[in-house]
N, C-alpha and C positions, 0 to 999 in steps of 0.2 A: 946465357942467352936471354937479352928480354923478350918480355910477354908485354903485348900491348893488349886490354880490355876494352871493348867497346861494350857500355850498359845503357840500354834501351829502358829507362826508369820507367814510360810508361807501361811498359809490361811487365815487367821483373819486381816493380817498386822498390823495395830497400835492399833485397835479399841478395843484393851483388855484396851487401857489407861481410860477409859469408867469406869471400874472397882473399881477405886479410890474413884470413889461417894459412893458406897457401899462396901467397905474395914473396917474390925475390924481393932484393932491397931494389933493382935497379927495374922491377916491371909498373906498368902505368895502366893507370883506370881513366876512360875516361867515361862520362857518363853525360847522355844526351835527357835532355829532360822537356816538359812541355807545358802549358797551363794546364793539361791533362794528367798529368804526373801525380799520382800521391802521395801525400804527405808521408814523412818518415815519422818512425816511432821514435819517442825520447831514447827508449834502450840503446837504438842506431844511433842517436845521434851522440852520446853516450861516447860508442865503442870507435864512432869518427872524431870525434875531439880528442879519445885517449891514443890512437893510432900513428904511429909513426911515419904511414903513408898520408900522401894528401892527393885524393881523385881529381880529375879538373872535372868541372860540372862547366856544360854547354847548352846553353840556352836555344831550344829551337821552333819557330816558327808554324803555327799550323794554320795559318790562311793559307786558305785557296786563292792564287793566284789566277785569272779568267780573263785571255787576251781579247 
């Protein structure tokens, strides 16, 4: 059965990368992120470039929109 992941990066920051240890081949991350997001540590980025999974990272919007 897949697992789909939704990571809220502004809150969680990297520590979804945790997640790899217990990943099926066919489950997905995806990971919402913000200008508010913080930076990942080199180590994460590290353990994401050696990973055989690949997250999709989603770029999201934080204006306020005001009709």
């Amino acid at each position: 059965m897949r697992n789909i992941f939704f990571v809220d990066s502004e809150n969680v920051g990297d520590s979804w990368i945790q997640l790899f240890d217990y990943l099926n081949d066919d489950d997905c991350i995806l990971v919402f992120y913000t200008d508010k997001s913080p930076n990942m540590s080199y180590a994460n980025v590290v353990a994401l470039k050696q990973s055989p999974f690949e997250p999709e990272f989603i770029s999201v919007k934080t204006e306020l929109i005001m009709p």
